[in-house]
BAMIKOL-516060 format. One line per 3 residues: their letters; for each residue x, y, z of C-alpha. Coordinates in Angstrom, 2 decimals, decimal comma. Example, Ala and Ser with C-alpha at 12.3 -4.5 7.8 and 13.67 -1.06 7.14 Angstrom:
BEGIN
as	12,30:-4,50:7,80  13,67:-1,06:7,14 .
END
This chain:
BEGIN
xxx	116,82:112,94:112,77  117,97:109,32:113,22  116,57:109,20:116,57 .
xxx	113,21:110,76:115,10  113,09:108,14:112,49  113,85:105,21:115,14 .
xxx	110,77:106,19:117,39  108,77:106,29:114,95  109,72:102,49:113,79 .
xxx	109,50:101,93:116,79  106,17:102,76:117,40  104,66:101,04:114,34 .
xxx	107,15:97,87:115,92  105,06:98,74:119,46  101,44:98,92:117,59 .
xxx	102,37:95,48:115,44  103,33:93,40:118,33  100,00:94,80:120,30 .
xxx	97,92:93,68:117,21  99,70:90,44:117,03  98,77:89,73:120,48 .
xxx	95,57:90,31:119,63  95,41:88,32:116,81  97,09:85,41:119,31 .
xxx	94,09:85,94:121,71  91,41:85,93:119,37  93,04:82,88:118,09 .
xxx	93,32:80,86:121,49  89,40:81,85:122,56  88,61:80,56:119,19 .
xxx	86,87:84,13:118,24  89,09:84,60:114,71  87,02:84,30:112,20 .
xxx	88,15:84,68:108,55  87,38:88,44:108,33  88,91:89,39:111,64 .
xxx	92,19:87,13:110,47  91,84:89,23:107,13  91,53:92,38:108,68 .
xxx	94,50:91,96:111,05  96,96:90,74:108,23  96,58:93,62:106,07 .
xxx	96,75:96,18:108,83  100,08:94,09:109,84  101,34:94,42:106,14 .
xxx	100,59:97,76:105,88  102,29:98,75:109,48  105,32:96,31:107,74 .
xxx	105,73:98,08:104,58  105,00:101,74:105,67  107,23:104,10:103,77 .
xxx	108,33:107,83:104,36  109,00:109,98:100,96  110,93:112,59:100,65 .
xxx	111,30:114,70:97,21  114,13:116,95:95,95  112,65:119,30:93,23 .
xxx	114,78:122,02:91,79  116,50:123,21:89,00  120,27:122,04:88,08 .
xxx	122,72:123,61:89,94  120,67:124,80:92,91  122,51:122,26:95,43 .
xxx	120,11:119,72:95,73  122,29:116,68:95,93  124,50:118,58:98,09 .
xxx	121,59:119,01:100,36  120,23:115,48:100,59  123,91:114,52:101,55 .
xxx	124,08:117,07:104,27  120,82:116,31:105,64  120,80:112,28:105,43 .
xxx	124,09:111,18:105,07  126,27:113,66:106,56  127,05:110,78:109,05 .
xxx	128,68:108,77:106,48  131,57:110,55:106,46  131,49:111,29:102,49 .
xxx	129,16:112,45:99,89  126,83:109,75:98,86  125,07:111,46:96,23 .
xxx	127,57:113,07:93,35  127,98:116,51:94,00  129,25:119,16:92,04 .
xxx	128,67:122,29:89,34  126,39:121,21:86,40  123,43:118,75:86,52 .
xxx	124,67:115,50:88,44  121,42:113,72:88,34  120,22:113,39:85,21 .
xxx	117,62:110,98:85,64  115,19:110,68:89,04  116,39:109,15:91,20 .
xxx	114,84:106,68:94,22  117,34:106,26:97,56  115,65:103,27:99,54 .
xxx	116,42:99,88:101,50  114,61:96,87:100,74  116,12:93,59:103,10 .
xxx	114,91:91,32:100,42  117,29:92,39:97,84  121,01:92,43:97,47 .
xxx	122,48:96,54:98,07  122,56:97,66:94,02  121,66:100,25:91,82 .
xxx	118,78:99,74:89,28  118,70:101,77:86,15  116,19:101,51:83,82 .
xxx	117,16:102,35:79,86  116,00:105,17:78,53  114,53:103,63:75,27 .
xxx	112,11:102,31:77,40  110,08:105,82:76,75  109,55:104,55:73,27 .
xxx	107,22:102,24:74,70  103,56:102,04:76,03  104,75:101,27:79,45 .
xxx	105,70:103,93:82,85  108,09:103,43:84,72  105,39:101,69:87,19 .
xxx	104,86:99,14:84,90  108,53:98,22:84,59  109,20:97,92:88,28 .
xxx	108,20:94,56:88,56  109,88:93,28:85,49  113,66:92,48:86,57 .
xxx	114,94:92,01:82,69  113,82:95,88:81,83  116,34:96,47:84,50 .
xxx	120,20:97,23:84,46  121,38:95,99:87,55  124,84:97,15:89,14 .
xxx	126,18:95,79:92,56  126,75:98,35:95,35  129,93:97,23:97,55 .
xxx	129,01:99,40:100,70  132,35:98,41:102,33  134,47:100,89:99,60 .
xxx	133,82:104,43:99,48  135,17:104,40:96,11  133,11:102,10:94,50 .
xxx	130,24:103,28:95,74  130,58:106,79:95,01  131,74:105,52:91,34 .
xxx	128,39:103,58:90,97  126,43:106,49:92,21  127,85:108,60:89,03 .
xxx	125,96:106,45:86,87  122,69:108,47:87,15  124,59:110,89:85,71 .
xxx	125,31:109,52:82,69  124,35:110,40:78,92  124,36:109,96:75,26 .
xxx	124,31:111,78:72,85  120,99:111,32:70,31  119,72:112,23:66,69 .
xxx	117,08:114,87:67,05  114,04:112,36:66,12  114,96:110,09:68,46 .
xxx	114,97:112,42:71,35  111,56:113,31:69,75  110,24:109,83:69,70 .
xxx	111,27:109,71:73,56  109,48:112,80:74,17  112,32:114,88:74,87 .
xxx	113,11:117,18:72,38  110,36:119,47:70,96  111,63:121,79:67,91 .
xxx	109,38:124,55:68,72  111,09:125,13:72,25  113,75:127,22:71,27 .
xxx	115,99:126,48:74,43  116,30:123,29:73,70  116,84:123,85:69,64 .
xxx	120,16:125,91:70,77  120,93:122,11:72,15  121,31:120,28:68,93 .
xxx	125,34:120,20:68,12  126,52:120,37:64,50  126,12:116,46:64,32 .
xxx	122,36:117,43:64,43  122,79:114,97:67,98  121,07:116,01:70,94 .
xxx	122,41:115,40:74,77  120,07:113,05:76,75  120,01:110,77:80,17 .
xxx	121,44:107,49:79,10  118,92:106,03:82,01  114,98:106,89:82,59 .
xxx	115,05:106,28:86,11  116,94:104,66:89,22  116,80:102,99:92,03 .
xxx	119,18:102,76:94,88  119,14:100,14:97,20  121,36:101,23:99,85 .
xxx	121,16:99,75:103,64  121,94:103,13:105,51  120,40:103,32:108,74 .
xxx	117,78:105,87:107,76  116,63:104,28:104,51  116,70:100,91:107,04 .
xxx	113,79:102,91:109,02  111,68:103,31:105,98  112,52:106,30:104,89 .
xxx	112,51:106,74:100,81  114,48:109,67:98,93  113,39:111,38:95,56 .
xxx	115,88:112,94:93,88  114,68:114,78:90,95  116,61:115,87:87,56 .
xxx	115,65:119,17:87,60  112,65:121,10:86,16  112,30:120,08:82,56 .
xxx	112,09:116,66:83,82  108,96:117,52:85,81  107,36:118,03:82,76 .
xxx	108,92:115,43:80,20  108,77:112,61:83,03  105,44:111,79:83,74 .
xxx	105,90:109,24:86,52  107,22:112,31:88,56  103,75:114,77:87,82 .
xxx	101,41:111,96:88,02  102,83:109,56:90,92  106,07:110,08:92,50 .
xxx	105,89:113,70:93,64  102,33:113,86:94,22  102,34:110,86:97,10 .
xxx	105,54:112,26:98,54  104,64:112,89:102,19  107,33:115,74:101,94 .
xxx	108,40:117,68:98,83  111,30:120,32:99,03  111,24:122,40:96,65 .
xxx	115,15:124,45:96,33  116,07:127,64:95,36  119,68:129,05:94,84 .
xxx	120,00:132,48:96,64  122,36:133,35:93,97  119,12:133,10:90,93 .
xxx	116,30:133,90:92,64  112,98:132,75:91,68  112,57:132,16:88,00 .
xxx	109,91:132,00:85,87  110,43:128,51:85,05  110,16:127,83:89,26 .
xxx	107,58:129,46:89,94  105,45:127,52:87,16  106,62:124,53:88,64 .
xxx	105,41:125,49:92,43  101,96:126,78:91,21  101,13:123,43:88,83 .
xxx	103,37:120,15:90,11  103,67:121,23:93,89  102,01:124,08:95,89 .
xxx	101,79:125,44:99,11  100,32:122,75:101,96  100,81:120,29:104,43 .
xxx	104,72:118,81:103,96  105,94:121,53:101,46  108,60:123,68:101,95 .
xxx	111,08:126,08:100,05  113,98:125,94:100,76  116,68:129,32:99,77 .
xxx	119,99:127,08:99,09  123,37:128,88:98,79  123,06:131,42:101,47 .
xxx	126,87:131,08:102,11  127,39:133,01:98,42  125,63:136,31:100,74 .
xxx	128,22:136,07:103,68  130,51:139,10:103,36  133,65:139,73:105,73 .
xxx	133,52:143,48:104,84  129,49:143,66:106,33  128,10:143,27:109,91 .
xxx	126,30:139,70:110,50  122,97:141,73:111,18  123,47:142,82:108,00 .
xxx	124,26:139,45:106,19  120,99:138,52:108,02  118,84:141,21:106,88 .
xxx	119,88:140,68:103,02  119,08:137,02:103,58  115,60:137,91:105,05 .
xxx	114,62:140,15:102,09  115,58:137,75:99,65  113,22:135,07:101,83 .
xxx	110,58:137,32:101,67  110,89:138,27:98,23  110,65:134,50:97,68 .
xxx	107,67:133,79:99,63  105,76:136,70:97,44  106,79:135,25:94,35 .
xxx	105,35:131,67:95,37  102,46:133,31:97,39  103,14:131,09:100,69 .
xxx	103,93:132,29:104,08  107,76:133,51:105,00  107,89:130,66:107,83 .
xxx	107,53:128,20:104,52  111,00:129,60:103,29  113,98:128,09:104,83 .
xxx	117,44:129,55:104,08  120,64:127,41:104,25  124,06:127,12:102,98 .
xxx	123,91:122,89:102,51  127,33:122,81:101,62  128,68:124,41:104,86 .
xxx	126,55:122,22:106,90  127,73:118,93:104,93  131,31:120,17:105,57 .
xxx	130,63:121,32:109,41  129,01:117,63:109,70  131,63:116,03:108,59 .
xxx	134,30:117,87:110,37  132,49:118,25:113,43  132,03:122,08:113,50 .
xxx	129,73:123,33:115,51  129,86:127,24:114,77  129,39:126,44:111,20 .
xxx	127,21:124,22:111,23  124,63:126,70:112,94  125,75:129,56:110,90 .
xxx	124,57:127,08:107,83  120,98:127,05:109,94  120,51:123,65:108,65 .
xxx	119,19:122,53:112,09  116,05:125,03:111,57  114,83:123,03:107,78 .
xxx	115,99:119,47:109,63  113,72:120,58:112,29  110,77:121,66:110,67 .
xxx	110,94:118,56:108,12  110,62:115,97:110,71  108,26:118,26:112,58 .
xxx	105,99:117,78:109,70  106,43:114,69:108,06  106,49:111,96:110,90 .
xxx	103,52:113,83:112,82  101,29:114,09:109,48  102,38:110,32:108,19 .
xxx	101,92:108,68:112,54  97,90:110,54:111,86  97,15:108,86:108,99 .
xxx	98,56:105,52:110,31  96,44:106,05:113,57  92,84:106,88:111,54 .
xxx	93,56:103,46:109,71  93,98:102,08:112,88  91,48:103,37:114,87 .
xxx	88,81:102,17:112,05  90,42:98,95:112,03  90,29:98,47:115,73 .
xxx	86,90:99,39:116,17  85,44:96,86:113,64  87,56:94,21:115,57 .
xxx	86,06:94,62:118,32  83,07:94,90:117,03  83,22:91,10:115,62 .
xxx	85,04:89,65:118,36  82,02:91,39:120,69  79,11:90,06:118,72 .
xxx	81,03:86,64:118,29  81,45:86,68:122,77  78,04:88,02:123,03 .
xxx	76,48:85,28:121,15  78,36:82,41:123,16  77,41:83,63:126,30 .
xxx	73,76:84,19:125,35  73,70:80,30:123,92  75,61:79,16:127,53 .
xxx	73,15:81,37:129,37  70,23:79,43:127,53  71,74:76,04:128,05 .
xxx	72,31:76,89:131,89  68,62:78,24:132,36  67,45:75,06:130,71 .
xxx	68,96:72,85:132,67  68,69:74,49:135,87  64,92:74,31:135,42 .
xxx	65,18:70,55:134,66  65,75:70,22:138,89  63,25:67,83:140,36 .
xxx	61,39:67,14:137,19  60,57:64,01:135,89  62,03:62,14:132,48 .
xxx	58,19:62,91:130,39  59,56:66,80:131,11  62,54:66,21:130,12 .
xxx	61,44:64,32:126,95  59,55:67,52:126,11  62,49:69,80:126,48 .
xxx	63,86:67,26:124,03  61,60:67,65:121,70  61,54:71,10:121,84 .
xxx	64,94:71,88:120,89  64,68:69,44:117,86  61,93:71,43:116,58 .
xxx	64,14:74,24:116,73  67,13:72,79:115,05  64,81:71,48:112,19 .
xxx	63,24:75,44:112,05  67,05:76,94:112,09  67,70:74,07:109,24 .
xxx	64,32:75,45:107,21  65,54:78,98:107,98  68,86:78,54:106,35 .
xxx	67,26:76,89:103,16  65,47:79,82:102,43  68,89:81,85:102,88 .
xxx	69,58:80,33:99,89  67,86:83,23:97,42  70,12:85,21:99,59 .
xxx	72,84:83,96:98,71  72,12:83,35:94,79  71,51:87,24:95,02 .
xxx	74,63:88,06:95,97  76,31:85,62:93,73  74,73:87,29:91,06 .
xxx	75,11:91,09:92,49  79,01:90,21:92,97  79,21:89,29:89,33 .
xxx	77,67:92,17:88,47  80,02:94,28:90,03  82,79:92,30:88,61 .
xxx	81,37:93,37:85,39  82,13:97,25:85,82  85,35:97,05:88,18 .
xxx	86,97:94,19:86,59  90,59:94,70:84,80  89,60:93,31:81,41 .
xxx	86,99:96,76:81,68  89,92:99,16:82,09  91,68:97,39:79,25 .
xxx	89,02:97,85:76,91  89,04:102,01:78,08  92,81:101,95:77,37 .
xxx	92,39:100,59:73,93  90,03:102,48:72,67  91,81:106,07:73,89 .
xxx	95,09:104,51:72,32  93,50:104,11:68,97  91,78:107,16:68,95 .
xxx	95,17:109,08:70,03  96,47:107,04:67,29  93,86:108,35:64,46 .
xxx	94,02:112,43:66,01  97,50:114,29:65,21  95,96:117,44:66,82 .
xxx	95,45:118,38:70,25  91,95:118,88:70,30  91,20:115,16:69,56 .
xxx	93,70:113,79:71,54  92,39:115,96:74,55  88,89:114,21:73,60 .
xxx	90,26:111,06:73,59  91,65:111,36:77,42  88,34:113,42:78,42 .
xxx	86,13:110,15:77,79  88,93:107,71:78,97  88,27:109,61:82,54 .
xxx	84,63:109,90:81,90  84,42:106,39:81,17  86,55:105,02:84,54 .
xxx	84,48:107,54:86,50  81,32:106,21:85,01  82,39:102,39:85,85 .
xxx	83,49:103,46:89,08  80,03:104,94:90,08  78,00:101,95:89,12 .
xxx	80,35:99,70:90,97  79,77:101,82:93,80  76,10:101,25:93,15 .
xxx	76,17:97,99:93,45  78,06:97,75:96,24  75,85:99,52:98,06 .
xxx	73,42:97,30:96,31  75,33:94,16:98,17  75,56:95,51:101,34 .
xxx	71,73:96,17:101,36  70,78:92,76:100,30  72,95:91,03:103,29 .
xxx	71,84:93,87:106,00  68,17:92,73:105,60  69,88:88,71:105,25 .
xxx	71,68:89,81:109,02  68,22:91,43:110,24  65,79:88,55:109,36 .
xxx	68,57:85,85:110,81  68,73:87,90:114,33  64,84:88,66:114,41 .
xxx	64,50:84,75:113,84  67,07:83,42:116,05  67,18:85,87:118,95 .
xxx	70,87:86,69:118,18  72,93:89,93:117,68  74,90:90,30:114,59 .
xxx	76,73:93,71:113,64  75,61:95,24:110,28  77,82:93,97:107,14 .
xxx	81,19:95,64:106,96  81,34:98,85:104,79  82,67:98,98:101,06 .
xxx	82,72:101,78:98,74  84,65:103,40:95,79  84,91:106,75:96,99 .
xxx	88,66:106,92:97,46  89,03:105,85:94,47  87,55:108,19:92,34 .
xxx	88,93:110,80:94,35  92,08:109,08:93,14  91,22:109,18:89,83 .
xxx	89,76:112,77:90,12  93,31:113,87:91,24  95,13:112,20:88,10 .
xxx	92,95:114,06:85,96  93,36:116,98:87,54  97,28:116,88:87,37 .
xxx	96,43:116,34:83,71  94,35:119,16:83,45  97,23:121,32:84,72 .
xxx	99,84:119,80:82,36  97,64:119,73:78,93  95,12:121,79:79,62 .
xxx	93,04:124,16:76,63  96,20:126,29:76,04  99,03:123,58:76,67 .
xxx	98,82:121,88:73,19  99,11:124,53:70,84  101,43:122,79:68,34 .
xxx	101,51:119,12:66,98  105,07:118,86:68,32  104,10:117,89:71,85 .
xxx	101,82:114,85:70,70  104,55:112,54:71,48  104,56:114,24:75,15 .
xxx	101,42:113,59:75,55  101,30:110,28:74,72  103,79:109,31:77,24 .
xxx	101,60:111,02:79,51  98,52:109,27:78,75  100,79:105,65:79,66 .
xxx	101,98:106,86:82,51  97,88:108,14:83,14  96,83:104,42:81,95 .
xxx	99,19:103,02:84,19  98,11:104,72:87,52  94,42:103,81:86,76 .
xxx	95,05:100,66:86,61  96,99:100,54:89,90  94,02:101,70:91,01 .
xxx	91,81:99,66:89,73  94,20:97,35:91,20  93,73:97,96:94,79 .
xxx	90,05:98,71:94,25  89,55:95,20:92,97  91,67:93,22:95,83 .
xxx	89,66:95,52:98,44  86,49:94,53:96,77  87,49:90,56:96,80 .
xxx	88,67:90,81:100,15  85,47:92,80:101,06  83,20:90,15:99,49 .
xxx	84,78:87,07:101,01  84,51:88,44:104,37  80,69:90,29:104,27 .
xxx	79,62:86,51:104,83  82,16:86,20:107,58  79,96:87,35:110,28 .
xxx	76,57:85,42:109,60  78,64:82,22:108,69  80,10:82,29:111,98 .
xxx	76,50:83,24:113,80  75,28:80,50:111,74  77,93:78,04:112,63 .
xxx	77,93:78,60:116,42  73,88:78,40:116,80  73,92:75,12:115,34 .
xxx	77,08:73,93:117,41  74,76:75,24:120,54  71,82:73,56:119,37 .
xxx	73,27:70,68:119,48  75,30:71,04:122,58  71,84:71,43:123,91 .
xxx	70,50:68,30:122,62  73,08:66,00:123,67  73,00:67,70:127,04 .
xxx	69,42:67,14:127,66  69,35:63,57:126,06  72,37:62,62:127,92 .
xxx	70,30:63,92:131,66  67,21:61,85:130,42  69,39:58,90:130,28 .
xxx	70,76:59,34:133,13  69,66:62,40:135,20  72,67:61,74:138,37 .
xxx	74,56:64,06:135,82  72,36:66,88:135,94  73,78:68,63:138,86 .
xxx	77,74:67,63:136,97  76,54:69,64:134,19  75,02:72,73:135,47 .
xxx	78,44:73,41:137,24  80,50:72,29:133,82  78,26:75,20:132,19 .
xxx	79,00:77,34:135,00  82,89:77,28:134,43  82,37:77,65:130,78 .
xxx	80,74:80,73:131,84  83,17:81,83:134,05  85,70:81,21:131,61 .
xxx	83,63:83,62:128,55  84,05:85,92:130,85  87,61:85,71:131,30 .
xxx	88,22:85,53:127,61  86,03:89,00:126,90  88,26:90,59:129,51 .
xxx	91,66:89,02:128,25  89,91:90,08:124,81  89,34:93,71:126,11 .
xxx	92,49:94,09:127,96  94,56:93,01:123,99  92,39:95,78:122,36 .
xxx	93,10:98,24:125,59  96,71:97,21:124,69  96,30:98,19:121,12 .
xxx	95,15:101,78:121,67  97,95:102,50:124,34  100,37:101,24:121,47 .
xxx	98,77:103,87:118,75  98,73:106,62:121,19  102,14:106,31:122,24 .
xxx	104,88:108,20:121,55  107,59:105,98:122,72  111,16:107,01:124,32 .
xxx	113,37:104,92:122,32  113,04:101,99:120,12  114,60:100,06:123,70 .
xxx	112,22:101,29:125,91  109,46:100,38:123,42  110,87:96,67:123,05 .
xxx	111,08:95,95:126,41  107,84:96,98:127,63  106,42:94,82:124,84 .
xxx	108,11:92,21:126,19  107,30:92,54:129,71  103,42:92,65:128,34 .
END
């Protein structure tokens, strides 16, 4: 598992330092324009900060703690996570390493669900946060700190209410309420571990969930957390079966697909020393497949273990047990799934990013050696001719440079269209827009006490963001339209190749927004809110909507700046480099009718700058060569990766 998680560091390490020597190429042949600089910092950032999730969904008492020890921190030597009958995480619960900050544990207070505000929101404001140090070096005070997401406090029944927690006409959670009339909640909403163990080191990021209720009192879990896990693990106890309350959970939060698995916890409870193993084995198999039927996904989905045997066989080194606990089979199949499925997305990103590199670089070497070729051709045909032809040539190219000059003052309606077109769009994608939605739902959530209105209310808040998406899509298109004829009409005019604008559009976003709605759909759909009593549920729910939105309205909008600083990029630097060649071209030929002994001196200086264009395109070609080896790799160790680097 380590070693999995090591090559596959390793290979984003192996794909980074091929796109930084790239980047260093580009740089030295003086081919790295704005937009390819842009490109290659965020697909650096992104290969910097790439994450692997895990989640942990069960029920209480179905060993899920127990088996994220013995299948990530068996190595430790101890139980990291608290272990033991009962619920032990009582809030979820985020395992991860960031360098940046000091090894702690971050709990945020549950009051906080009396507010407007997800847990999203929060994450970025430190003083929401209680912060407890970690001391790594002593078992004992780490495994004391961990117990804090298990701590509660006991409530008055509105207040649990007000949080969303209680709901009177549940009558599970009405046998709750003691005789105080106080009700038994989570002291802490959520919390974060920052823990530098080796795997978490490599990027990988652990959910642990409070059980099922939580799933659907905890929106940050339906909408965000669980959904983007690139694995979710969903337990069962061999000992309960499937329940009702499980298999609602599989059919509406997780669902059969790529990175889901059930796992059958507590086989050891079916060993029997008065029946054969092949019997042990066969009871075990029926209650897989009994499983599988309930949950309608395929038998090789189900994955039986005993995770407390195999923490215990870890730990004490026991080899016989540790296969009887067939914990290698689930370890197996996890990383089987989830570093394969995660290195494909990475490599599509990369792949798209690649190509449009060297599609810019190309045009930007193409268009240098075209303007050298010209010079060269001019100047070889200036051989034996006297200074009245070469005062023609002169003239010549100034009457080009003054029609480039003319040609770029009529750009100018260009570019006042797309000053005005980007302002346009600005108007539809802009935050302050989303704000406005967000009000307007809150107050009308705020006038309707019944479910029907408050279901309106979040029907046009996602009819509304849909809407504004669309048109910004329009006008991107809109945009891109405008400067593909601006790139056409330049190259027709000038003789030079440019590649069409870069591509922008809105599409993943609304599929973004199209899957928060329909998690929404699932958890408050025509039948869900048949009582008043869940209002303050859905409330939360609608923050916790508002807040994902706007995260994506976030990204939209810094993909849309990015995209319209850099759809100039291109034609700037076409623009830049014909005048720099026009004018190379006019001192060359003024400087031969001054003096025409350096004719033959310049024809071979052109020459070598040739000679060198084409050493830079095949440097250029080798760097991006480089770059696809790296993404297609699948390296031996995180050693063997470093040193080739460095021999490259």
């Amino acid at each position: 598992m380590m070693r999995d998680l090591e090559q596959y560091s390793a290979w984003r390490q192996g794909v980074a330092a091929a796109l930084q020597a790239y980047r260093d190429g580009a740089q030295a042949a003086d081919l790295l324009d704005a937009a390819t600089a842009q490109r290659i910092a965020r697909t650096l950032a992104r290969l910097a900060d790439d994450k692997l999730s895990v989640a942990f969904v069960a029920e209480f008492s179905r060993g899920k703690s127990e088996l994220i020890n013995a299948i990530f921190f068996a190595d430790y030597g101890q139980r990291i996570l608290p272990s033991a009958a009962g619920r032990t995480t009582m809030c979820p619960t985020e395992l991860l390493y960031d360098p940046a900050q000091p090894a702690s544990i971050r709990l945020l207070p549950i009051e906080t669900r009396a507010t407007n505000l997800s847990t999203s929101d929060y994450r970025d404001d430190p003083r929401a946060w209680t912060v407890l140090p970690l001391e790594v070096a002593s078992a004992t005070a780490m495994h004391e700190a961990f117990r804090q997401v298990s701590e509660t406090r006991a409530v008055p029944v509105n207040e649990a209410h007000r949080y969303g927690l209680y709901d009177p006409d549940d009558p599970d959670l009405a046998a709750t309420v003691n005789d105080a009339g106080m009700v038994e909640i989570s002291r802490w909403r959520h919390a974060i571990i920052n823990f530098p163990h080796p795997l978490l080191k490599q990027g990988l990021v652990i959910l642990d969930t409070p059980g099922l209720n939580a799933i659907g009192t905890e929106p940050e879990l339906t909408l965000n957390l669980i959904p983007h896990a690139h694995a979710v693990l969903f337990i069962l106890a061999a000992d309960t079966g499937v329940t009702k309350s499980d298999i609602e959970v599989w059919r509406e939060h997780i669902g059969a697909g790529a990175g889901r698995m059930v796992v059958l916890n507590k086989i050891d409870g079916m060993w029997d020393p008065l029946r054969s193993e092949a019997e042990v084995d066969g009871e075990i198999a029926r209650q897989c497949a009994h499983a599988a039927q309930l949950l309608a996904v395929d038998e090789r989905q189900v994955f039986p273990v005993s995770a407390h045997k195999a923490l215990v066989a870890k730990i004490t080194g026991d080899a016989a047990l540790a296969e009887r606990s067939r914990i290698g089979r689930l370890e197996q199949a996890l990383f089987e799934e989830l570093i394969p499925a995660k290195k494909d997305i990475v490599r599509k990103r990369l792949a798209e990013d690649l190509g449009a590199l060297n599609g810019a670089q190309g045009a930007m070497l193409a268009a240098r050696q075209r303007g050298i070729a010209e010079q060269l051709h001019e100047l070889t045909s200036l051989r034996g001719k006297n200074q009245n032809v070469i005062a023609h040539m002169m003239r010549r190219v100034e009457a080009e440079k003054k029609e480039f000059d003319a040609s770029l003052f009529r750009m100018q309606a260009a570019r006042t269209a797309f000053t005005r077109l980007s302002t346009e769009l600005y108007g539809t994608l802009g935050m302050d827009v989303l704000r406005d939605h967000v009000v307007h739902v809150r107050e009308a959530m705020a006038r309707s006490h019944w479910s029907a209105g408050l279901r309106e209310s979040v029907r046009v808040f996602f009819d509304s963001v849909q809407a504004e998406l669309e048109e910004s899509d329009r006008k991107a298109i809109e945009i891109r339209t405008t400067m593909d004829t601006v790139y056409r009409q330049f190259a027709a005019e000038h003789g030079v190749a440019l590649p069409p604008p870069p591509p922008f559009g809105l599409a993943k976003y609304r599929a973004q927004v199209s899957d928060i709605e329909a998690i929404y759909q699932r958890q408050f759909g025509a039948a869900a809110l048949l009582t008043t009593s869940r209002t303050v549920l859905m409330e939360r729910f609608f923050d916790t909507i508002a807040s994902q939105v706007k995260r994506c309205f976030k990204a939209a909008n810094a993909e849309c700046e990015s995209w319209l600083k850099v759809i100039m990029a291109p034609l700037e630097a076409q623009i830049r480099q014909h005048r720099e060649q026009l004018k190379a071209r006019q001192a060359s030929i003024g400087r031969i009718h001054d003096a025409a002994d350096t004719l033959e001196q310049k024809i071979e200086a052109f020459g070598r700058m040739q000679a060198t264009l084409e050493q830079q395109k095949d440097r250029l070609a080798a760097l991006a060569g480089a770059i696809e080896l790296a993404i297609d790799n699948e390296p031996a160790s995180p050693i063997a990766t470093t040193a080739t680097v460095a021999n490259a």
